[in-house]
N, C-alpha and C positions, 0 to 999 in steps of 0.2 A: 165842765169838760165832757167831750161823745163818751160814752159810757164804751163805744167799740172804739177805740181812740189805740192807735197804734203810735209807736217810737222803739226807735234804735239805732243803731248806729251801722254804718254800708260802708267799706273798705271801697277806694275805688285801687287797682292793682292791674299789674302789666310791666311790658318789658318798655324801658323807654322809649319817649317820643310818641306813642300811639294814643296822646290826644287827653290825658287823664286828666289834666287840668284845665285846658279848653271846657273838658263835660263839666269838671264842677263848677265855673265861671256861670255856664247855660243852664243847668240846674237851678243855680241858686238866682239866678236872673240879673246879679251882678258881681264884677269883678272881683276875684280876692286872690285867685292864688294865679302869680306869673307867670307868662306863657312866652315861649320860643321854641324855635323848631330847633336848636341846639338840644342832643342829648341832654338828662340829666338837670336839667334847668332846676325841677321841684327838688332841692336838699332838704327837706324838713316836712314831716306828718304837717298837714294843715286841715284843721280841722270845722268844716262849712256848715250851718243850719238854717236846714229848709222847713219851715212851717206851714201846714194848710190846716186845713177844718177837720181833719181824717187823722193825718199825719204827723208826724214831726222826724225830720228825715234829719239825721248827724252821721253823715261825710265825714270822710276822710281821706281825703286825696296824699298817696306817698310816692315817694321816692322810685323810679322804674327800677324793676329788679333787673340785674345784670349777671353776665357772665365774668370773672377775672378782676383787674382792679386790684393792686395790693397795694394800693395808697390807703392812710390810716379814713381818708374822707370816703372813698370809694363803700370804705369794709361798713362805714357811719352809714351811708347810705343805705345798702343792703338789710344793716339790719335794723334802721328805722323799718323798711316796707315788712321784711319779715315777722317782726316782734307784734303786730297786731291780728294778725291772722287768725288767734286763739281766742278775740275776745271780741270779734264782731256778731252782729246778729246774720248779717248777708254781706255777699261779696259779689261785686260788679267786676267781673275778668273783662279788661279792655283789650281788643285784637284790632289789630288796622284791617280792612277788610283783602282779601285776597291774598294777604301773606300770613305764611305759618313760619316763624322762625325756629332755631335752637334755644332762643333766649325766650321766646314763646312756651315752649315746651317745660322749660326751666321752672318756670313762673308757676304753670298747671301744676310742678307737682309737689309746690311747695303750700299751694293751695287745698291739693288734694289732704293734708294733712288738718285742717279746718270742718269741723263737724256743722257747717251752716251752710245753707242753699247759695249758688254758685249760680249769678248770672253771667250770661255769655253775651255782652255786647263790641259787635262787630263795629266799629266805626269807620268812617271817612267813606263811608258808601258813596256819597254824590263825587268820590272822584273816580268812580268804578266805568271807566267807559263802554267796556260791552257788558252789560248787565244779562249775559246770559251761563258766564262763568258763577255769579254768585249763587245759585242753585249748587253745584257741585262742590264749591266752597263750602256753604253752609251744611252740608252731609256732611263730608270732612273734618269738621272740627266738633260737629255734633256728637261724631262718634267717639270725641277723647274721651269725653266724660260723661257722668250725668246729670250734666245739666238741669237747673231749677227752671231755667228758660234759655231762649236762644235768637235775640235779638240784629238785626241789623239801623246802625243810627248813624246821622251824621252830627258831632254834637255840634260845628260852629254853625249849620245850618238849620240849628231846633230839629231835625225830623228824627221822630220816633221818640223823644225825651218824653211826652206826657205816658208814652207807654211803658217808657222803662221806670219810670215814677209809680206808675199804678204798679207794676211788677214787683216791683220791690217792694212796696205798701202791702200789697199781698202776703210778704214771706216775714213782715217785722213783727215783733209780738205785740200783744196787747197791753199797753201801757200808758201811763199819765207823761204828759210832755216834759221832760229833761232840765228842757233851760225858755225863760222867756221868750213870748214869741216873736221879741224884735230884734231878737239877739244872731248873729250871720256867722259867728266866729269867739272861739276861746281865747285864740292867739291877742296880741297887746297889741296898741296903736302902733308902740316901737318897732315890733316886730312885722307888720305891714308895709310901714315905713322902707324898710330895710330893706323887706325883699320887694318893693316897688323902685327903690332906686336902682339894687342888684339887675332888674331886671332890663332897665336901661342902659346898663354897662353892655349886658351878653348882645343886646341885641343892635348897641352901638359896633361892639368889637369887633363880628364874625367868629370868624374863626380865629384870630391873633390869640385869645387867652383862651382856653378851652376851661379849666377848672384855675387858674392860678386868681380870682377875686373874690372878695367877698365885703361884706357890707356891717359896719358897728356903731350902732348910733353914741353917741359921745354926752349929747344935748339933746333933751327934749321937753319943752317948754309950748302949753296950752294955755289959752286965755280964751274967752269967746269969740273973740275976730281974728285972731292970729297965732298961728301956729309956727313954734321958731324951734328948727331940727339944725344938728353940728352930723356929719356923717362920714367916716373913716373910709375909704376905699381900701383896700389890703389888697397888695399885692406879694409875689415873694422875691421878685427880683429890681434892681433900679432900671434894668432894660424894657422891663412890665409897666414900670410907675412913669418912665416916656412914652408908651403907648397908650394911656390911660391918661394921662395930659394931653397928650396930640402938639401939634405945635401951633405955638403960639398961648396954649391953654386950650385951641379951641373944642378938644373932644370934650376934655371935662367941662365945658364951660354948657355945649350941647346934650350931655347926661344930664348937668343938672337943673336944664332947659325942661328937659322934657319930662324929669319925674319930678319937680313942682308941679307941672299942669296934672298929672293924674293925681299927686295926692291933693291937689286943691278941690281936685273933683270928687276924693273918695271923702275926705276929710269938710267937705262943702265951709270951707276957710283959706281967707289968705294963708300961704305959707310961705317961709324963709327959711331958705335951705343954704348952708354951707356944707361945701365938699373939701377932703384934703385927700391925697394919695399919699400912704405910708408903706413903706418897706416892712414885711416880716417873715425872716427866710423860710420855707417849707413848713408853713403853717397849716396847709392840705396833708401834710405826712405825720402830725403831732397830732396826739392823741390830747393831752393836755391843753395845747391850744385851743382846739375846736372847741372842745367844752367851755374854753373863755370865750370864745368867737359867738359862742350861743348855739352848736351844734350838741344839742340834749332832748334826749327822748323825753316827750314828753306828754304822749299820750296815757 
């Protein structure tokens, strides 16, 4: 091992939506944590590892912090992103570029509470169309804090990611690598599973279920050619579990269309998947639930 050999662990953090898991998808150069432009999408710390010759970078992509929210899943949410704050080496502040929100704000100053160098990356710049506002922006936000760096990236289009990787390899301490260097994630095949089918629902649905679903694997069964998953859809009402059917079957038939093809691809195996839709009433407002549901910190 480099004897100058850096490792640690990089919060990625932000108000939702502004792109936090897209970066670590592009970071880590393949897919692991679900993406939609619906709020709130990432429920759960997920935890990414980047390995190079230099580095060994452990990510962790959370939950967008928010404003309000007095559902018991909302409060789960919040204080998954919060609770790590205290134990990172560096922190990646993600900001959509051009906007500075309340929920923005919110976020910095719970950051500010973290004794570790604080980068500032600006994202979605390639959708920036007069790029002569981004000057004035970038002063602006520059002056909240002070900043370890102050980056503008676009993460689904790679630009500026090799920079913000050297950036933060700069600020990680010196250390022996963590976890083997083939290894991309803590999290369990199940739990991939789960949130790769979840992630077919949100972005089957629209807008119809905002937070009322979630994903529990029942069955999971590995062999070397074939992979055979059972997978619970939860909803809380019977009016949700006909929306989530569609008619005919045909929505649930098309979810479970499309997340066989990505875990056949992440899992490189045939897979067989069965879906059920079940009833369970206000399982997003139960404290107890969740934690059966698998909503447990567990960084």
């Amino acid at each position: 091992m480099n004897k100058n050999y850096k490792c640690g662990y990089v919060a990625l953090m932000g108000r939702p939506n502004v792109g936090k898991s897209t970066l670590l998808n592009h970071l880590l150069g393949q897919k692991l944590s679900i993406t939609s432009r619906k709020p709130q999408t990432t429920r759960h710390q997920i935890l990414g590892i980047k390995t190079t010759e230099n580095t060994q970078y452990i990510f962790v992509d959370t939950p967008g912090l928010h404003k309000g929210g007095r559902q018991a899943l909302h409060r789960y949410l919040n204080r998954a992103a919060q609770s790590i704050i205290h134990d990172m080496d560096v922190i990646v502040f993600v900001v959509e570029a051009l906007q500075w929100t309340e929920e923005d704000e919110i976020v910095l100053s719970y950051l500010k509470e973290s004794q570790c160098p604080i980068v500032l990356a600006i994202n979605k710049i390639d959708l920036v169309k007069e790029k002569e506002k981004l000057l004035p922006y970038l002063e602006m936000v520059s002056s909240k804090y002070n900043f370890a760096s102050v980056l503008p990236i676009a993460a689904n289009k790679n630009i500026q990611l090799t920079e913000l990787l050297e950036i933060v390899s700069n600020n990680l301490p010196d250390s022996e690598a963590h976890y083997p260097e083939d290894q991309i994630t803590t999290r369990s095949s199940k739990f991939v599973a789960a949130e790769m089918i979840r992630e077919k629902i949100i972005r089957s649905l629209g807008d119809e279920l905002p937070y009322a679903t979630t994903v529990e694997i029942e069955k999971y069964d590995e062999t070397n050619k074939l992979l055979t998953i059972h997978a619970v859809i939860w909803v809380e009402r019977d009016n949700q579990k006909a929306i989530v059917i569609g008619k005919g079957g045909e929505r649930l038939k098309k979810i479970g269309t499309q997340a066989r093809k990505e875990l056949e691809t992440f899992f490189d195996k045939k897979v067989h998947l069965k879906t059920w839709v079940k009833v369970r009433q206000g399982w997003s407002d139960d404290e107890r639930a969740l934690q059966q549901l698998g909503y447990i910190d567990e960084f």
